[in-house]
N, C-alpha and C positions, 0 to 999 in steps of 0.2 A: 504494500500500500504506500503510496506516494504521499509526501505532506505538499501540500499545494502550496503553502504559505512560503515554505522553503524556498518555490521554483519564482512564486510571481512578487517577493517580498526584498525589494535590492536588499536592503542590509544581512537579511536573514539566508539570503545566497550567497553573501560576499562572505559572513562569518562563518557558515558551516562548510563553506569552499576552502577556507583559510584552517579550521578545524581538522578537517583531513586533512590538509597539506603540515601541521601541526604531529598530529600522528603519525604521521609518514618518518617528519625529521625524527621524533623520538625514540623511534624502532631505530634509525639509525646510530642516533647517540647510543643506544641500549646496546647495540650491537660492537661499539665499539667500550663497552663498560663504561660509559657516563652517566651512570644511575643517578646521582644526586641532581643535575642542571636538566635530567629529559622530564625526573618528576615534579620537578619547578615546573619548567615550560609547560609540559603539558597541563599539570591544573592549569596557570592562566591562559594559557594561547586559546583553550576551550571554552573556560568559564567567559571569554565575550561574547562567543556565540549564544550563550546558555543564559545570558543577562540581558541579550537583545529579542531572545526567542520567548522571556518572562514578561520581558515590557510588552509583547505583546495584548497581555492579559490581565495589564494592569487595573488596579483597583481605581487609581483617578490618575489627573497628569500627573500632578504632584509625585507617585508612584511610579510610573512612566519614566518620568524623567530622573528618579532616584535610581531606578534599574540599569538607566542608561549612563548615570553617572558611574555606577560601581562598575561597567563594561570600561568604561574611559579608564578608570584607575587599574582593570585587566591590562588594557592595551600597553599601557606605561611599566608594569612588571613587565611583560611580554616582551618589548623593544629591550628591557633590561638583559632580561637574560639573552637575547636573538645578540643583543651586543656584546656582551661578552662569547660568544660563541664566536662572534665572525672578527672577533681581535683574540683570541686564542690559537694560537698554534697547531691541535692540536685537534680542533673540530669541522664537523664540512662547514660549507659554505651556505652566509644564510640571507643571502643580497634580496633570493627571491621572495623570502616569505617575509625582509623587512619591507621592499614596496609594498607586499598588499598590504601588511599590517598599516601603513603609511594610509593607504588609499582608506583601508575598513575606520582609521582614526578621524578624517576628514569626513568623511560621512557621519560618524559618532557626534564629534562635532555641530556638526550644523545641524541635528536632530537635537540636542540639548538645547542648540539656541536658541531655534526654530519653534523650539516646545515653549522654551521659558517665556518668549517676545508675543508667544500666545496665554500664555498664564494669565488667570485674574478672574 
């Protein structure tokens, strides 16, 4: 069974597109013993899809936009660790999954604004 919301919902395709791509990198970390930074990454690299997928269901804006704040504060872990990964020596390469992170942030973004500049 398909989630529709997933296919026709930008953000909610961008995050759980970035979600697997997030998984993918962690099997790799794992694969080469970097157990402690893949189970970082992976709780937040996830938990934004998982914050933008609950705002859908928010209780009022005010909720909404709470859901979407704590996604923005995933994002910011998330670049954390993606950044030390890709100034370590000793980990693959993580250029790709900092742009979408990049691009998933600027949409996070302007849905916060967008919300708040409608509040009241």
């Amino acid at each position: 069974m398909k989630d529709t919301s997933i296919e026709t919902n930008p953000i909610l395709k961008l995050t759980f597109s970035f979600s697997l791509d997030i998984m993918d990198y962690c099997e790799k970390l794992d694969t080469i013993k970097k157990y402690p930074l893949s189970k970082q990454l992976f709780k937040s690299g996830t938990s934004i899809g998982a914050n933008a997928n609950e705002a859908q269901d928010a209780e009022s804006k005010a909720d909404f936009i709470h859901k979407f704040k704590i996604a923005a504060k995933e994002i910011k872990e998330t670049k954390y660790w993606l950044l030390l990964c890709k100034h370590s020596k000793s980990y693959p390469d993580t250029d790709k999954l900092l742009q979408k992170l990049h691009e998933i942030e600027k949409v996070v973004n302007k849905i916060i604004a967008t919300s708040k500049s409608k509040q009241g």
